[in-house]
C-alpha positions as CSV (number, residue, x, y, z in Angstrom):
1,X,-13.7,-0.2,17.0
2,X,-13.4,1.4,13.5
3,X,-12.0,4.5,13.3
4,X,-11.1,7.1,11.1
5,X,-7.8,6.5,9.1
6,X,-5.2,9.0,9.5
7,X,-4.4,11.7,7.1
8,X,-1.5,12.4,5.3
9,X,-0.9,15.8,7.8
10,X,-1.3,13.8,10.9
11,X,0.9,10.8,9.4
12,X,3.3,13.8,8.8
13,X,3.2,15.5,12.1
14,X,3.4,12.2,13.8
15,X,6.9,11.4,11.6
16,X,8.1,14.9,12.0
17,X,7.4,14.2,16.1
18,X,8.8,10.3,16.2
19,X,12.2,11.5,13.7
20,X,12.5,15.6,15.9
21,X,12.6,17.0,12.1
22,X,10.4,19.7,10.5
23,X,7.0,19.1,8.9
24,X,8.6,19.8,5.7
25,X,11.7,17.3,6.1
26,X,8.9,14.5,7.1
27,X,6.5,15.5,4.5
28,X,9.6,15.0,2.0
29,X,11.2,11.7,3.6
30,X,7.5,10.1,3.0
31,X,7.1,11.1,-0.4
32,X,10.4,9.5,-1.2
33,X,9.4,6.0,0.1
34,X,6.3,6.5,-1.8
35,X,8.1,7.4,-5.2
36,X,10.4,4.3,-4.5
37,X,8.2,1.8,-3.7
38,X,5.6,3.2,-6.4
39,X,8.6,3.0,-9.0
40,X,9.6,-0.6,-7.9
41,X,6.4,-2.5,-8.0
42,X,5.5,-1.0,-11.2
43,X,8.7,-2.3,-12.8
44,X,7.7,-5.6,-11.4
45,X,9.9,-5.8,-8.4
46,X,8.9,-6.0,-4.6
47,X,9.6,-3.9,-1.4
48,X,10.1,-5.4,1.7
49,X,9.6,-2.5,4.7
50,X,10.6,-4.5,8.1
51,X,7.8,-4.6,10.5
52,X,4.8,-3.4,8.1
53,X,5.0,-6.3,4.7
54,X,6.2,-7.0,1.8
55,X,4.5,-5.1,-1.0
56,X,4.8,-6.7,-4.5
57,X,3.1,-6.6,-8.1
58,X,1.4,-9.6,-9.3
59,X,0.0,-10.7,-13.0
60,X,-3.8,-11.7,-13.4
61,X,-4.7,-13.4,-16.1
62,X,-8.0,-12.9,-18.8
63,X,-11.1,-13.8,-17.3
64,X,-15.2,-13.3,-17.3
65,X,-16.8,-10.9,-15.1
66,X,-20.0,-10.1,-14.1
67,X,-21.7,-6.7,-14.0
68,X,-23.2,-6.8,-10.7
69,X,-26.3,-4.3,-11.9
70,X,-27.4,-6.3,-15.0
71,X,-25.7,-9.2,-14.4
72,X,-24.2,-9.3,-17.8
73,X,-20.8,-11.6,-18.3
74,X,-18.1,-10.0,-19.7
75,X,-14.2,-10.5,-21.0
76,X,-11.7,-8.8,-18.9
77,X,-8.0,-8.5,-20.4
78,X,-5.2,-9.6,-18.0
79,X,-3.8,-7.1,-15.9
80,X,-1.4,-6.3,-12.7
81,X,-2.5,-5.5,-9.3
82,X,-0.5,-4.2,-6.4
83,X,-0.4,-7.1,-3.7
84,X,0.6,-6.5,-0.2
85,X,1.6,-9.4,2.6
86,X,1.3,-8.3,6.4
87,X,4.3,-8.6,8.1
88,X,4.4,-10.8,10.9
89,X,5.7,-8.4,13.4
90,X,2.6,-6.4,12.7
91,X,0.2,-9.1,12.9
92,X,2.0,-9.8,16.8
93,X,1.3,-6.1,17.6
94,X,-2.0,-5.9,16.2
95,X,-3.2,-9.2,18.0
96,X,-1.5,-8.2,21.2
């Protein structure tokens, strides 16, 4: 079942195919929505693309960890993390 995930060339060949564009347009179109979603979560906003999720930033606060080779504890600072909710039109195609 698992299978290799696809590439940036074949996401771009399949866009270029699905939009009847050139490589190059595609190639350009999905570097945009990565720049703009990129830009928005790290200023702390969300983006909301219908039928994949919502992707979002989220705070984590200080906290001990453990080194899983010596199992030393340590202090992490607080930091972000990107956070990403499944849409449920996906989850309906997925489990289809």
């Amino acid at each position: 079942m698992t299978q290799k995930p696809m590439t940036k060339a074949a996401l771009v060949s399949a866009l270029s195919a699905e939009l009847g564009t050139d490589k190059a347009g595609a190639n350009a179109a999905l570097e945009a929505i990565a720049k703009i979603v990129s830009t928005e979560i790290a200023a702390g906003g969300a983006v909301t693309l219908p039928g994949l999720g919502k992707f979002s930033c989220r705070a984590r606060p200080d906290r001990m960890v453990r080194n899983p080779a010596t199992g030393e504890q340590m202090h992490k600072d607080a930091d972000r993390v990107a956070k990403v909710t499944i849409a449920k039109a996906l989850k309906d195609v997925i489990n289809a």
